[in-house]
C-alpha positions as CSV (number, residue, x, y, z in Angstrom):
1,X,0.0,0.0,0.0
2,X,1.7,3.3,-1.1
3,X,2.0,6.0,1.2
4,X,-0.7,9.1,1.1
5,X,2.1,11.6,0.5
6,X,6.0,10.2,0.1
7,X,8.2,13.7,-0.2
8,X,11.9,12.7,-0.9
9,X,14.4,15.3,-0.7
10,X,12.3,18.2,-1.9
11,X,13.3,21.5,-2.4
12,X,11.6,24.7,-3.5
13,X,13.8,28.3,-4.5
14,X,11.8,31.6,-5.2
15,X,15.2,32.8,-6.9
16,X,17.4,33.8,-3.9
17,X,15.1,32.2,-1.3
18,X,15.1,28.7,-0.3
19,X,11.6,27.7,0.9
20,X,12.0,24.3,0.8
21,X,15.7,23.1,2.1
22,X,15.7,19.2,1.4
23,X,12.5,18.6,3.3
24,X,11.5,14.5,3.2
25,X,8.3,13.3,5.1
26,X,5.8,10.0,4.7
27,X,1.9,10.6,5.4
28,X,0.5,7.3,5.9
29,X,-3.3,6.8,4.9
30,X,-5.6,7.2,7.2
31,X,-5.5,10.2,10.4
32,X,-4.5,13.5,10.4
33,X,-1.2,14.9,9.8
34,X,0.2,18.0,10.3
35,X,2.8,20.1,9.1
36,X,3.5,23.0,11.8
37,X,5.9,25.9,12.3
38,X,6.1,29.3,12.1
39,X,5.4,32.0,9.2
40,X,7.4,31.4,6.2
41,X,9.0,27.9,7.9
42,X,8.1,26.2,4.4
43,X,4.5,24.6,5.4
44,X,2.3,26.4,2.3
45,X,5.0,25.6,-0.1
46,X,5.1,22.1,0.6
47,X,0.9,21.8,0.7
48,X,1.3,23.8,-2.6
49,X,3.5,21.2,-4.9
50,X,1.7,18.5,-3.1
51,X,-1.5,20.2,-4.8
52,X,0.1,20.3,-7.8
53,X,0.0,24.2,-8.3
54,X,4.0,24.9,-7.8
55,X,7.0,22.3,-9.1
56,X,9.8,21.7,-6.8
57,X,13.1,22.6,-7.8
58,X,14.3,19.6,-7.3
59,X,13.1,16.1,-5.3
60,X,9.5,14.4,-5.8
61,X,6.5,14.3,-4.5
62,X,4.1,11.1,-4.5
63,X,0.5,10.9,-3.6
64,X,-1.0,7.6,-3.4
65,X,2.0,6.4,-5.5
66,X,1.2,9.0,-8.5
67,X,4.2,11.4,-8.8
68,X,2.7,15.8,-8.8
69,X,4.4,16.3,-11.8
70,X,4.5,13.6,-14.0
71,X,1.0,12.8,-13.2
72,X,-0.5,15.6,-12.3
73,X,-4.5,14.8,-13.9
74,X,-4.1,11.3,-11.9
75,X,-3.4,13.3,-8.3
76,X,-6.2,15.6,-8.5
77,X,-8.6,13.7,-9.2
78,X,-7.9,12.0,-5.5
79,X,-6.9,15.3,-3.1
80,X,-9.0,18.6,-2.3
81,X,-7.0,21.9,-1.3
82,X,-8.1,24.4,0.7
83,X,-5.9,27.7,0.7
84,X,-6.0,30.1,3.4
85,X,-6.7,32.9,1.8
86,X,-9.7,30.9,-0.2
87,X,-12.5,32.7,-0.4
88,X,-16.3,32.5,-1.8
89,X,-18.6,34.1,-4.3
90,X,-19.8,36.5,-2.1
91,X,-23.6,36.8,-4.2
92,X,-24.6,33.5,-4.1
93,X,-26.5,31.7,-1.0
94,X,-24.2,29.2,0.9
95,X,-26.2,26.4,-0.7
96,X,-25.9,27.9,-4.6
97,X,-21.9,27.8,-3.4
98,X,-22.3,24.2,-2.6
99,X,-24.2,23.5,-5.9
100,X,-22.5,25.4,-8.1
101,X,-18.5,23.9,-6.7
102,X,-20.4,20.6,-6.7
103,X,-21.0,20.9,-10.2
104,X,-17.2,20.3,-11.4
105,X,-16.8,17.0,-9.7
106,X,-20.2,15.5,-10.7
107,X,-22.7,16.0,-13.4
108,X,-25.3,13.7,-11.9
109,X,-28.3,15.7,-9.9
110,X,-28.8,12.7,-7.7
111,X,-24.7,12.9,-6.8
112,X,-24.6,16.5,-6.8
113,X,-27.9,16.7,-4.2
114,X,-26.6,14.4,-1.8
115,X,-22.9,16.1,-1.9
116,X,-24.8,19.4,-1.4
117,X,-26.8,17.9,1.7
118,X,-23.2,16.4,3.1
119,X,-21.8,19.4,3.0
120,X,-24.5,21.3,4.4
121,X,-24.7,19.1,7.2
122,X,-21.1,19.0,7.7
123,X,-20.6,23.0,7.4
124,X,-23.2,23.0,10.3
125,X,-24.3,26.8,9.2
126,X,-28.1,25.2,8.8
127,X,-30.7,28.0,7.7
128,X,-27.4,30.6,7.2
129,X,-26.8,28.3,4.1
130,X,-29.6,30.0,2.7
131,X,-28.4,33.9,3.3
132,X,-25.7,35.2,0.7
133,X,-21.8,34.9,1.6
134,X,-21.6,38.6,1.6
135,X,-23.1,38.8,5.0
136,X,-21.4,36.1,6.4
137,X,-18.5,36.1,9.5
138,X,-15.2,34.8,8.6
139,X,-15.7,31.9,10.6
140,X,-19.2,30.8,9.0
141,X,-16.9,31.3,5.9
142,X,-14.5,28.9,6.3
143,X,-16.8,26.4,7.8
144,X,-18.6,26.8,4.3
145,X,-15.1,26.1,2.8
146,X,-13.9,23.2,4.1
147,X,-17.6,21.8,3.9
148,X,-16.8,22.5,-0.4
149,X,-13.1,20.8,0.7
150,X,-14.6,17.8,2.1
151,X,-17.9,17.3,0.0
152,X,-16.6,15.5,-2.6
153,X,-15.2,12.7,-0.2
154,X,-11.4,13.0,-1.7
155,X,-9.0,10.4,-1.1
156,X,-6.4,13.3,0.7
157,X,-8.0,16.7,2.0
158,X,-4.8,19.3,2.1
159,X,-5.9,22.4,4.2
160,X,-3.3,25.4,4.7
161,X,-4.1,27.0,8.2
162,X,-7.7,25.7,8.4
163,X,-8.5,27.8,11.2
164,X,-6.3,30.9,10.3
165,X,-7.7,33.9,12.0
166,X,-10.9,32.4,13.9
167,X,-12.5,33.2,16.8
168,X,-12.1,30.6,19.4
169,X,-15.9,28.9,19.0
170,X,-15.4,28.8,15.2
171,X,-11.8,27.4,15.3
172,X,-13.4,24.5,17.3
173,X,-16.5,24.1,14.4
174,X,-13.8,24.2,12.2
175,X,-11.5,21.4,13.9
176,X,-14.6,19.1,15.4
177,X,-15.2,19.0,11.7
178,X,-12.0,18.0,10.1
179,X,-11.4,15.3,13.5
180,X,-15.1,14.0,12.6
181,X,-14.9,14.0,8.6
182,X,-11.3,12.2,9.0
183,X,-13.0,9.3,11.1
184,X,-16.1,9.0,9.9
185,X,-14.7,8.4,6.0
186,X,-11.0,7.6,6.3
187,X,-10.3,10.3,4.5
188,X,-6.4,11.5,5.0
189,X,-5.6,15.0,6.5
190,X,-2.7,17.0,5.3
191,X,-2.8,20.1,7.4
192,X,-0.5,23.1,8.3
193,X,-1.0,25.6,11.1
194,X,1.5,27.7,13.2
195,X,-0.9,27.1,16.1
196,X,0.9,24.5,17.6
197,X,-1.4,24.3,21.1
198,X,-4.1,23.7,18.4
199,X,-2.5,20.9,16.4
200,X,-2.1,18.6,19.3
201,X,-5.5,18.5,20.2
202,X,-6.2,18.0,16.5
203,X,-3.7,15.1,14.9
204,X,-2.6,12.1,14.4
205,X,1.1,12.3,13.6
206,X,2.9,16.0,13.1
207,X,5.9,17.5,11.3
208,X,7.9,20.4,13.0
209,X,9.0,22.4,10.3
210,X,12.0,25.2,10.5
211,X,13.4,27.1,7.5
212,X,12.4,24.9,4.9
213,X,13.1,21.2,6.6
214,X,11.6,19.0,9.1
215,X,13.4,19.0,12.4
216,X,11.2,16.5,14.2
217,X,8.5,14.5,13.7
218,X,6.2,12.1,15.4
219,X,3.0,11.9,17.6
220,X,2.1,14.9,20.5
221,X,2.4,12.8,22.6
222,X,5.8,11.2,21.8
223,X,7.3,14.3,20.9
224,X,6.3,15.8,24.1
225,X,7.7,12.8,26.3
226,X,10.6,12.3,24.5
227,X,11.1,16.2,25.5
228,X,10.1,16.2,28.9
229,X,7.8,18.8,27.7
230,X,4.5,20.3,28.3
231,X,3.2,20.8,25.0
232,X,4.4,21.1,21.6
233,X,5.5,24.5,21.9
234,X,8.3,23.8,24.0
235,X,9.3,20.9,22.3
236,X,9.9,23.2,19.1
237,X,11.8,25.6,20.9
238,X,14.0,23.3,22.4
239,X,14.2,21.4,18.5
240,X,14.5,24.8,16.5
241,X,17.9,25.8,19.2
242,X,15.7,28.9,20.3
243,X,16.1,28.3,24.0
């Protein structure tokens, strides 16, 4: 059985800048995985060649055993992304969202109603679905979006900072529904955040990542007793050389 994601060696340059220094990392199927550090460590680079939107400078990538570049078509068919800065079409209703996103993975009304009704129930924004995006909160927002992530059941759901910027009730919406999605369909997570208090409560396995590499990696709660630390915070400082 092939790995989820199998990144060997990768690196990424923006011409003088070296985003991605080397970085290797295996996502088995199943769980939630997260890739977490702080701003500009390399996390949105690596969820975006694993998306298939950037090539790596060098190194591969392989999701489910299809290489990003060479088989691009193949991998997207089986992953959803989620940016952060994603947003909505800000006229339509939350359910003419649904319908209208549903619409490129499936041409069938019976498929494309009960995707619509999955995500709906998933989102959890009930009668808000019906009011336009314009008027809702960012955190009703980005519930809507990783319902659209999600509703198509994909074989790998890659969210960049899922919870970015929310308030603490809608961060927890947000995470109950990534936690409950994962289990309920054995869908595999790919996540990053720089929250790392956040991540514990939310993965499986997770990837410290400074200046482009991965400088440990394991579960919360193996990283933290291997550490003799009291969360995951203090186990990257102490990783990272910051003490």
């Amino acid at each position: 059985m092939p790995y989820a994601v199998e990144a060997t060696d990768l690196t990424k340059r923006f011409k003088e800048i070296i985003a991605l220094d080397g970085l290797t990392l295996k996502v088995a199927e199943g769980g939630i995985y997260g890739l977490i550090g702080p701003n500009g460590a390399g996390k949105t680079t690596t969820l975006r060649i694993v998306s298939t939107l950037i090539l790596p400078t060098k190194g591969s990538v392989r999701v489910f055993g299809h290489d990003v570049v060479h088989e691009a078509s193949e991998v997207r068919k089986l992953i959803a992304y989620l940016p952060e800065e994603a947003g909505a079409y800000k006229n339509l209703s939350g359910y003419e969202y649904l319908q209208f996103m549903g619409g490129f993975s499936s041409q069938d009304s019976a498929n494309l109603k009960t995707m619509v009704e999955d995500a709906a129930r998933i989102s959890g924004l009930r009668e808000r679905l019906k009011d336009r995006v314009k008027g809702y909160s960012k955190g009703m927002k980005r519930r809507l979006l990783v319902a659209r992530a999600l509703m198509n059941k994909p074989r790998l759901a890659i969210l960049d900072e899922p919870t970015s910027g929310l308030d603490v009730l809608h961060a927890y919406h947000v995470r109950e529904i990534i936690k409950q999605y994962a289990k309920e369909h054995k869908v595999t997570v790919l996540l990053s955040s720089h929250n790392m208090l956040e991540v514990e409560q939310l993965c499986d396995q997770v990837a410290l990542v400074n200046k482009g590499k991965i400088i440990v990696e394991g579960t919360p709660s193996a990283l933290k007793s291997t550490h003799k630390a009291a969360n995951l915070e203090e186990v990257f400082v102490e990783v990272a050389g910051l003490a």
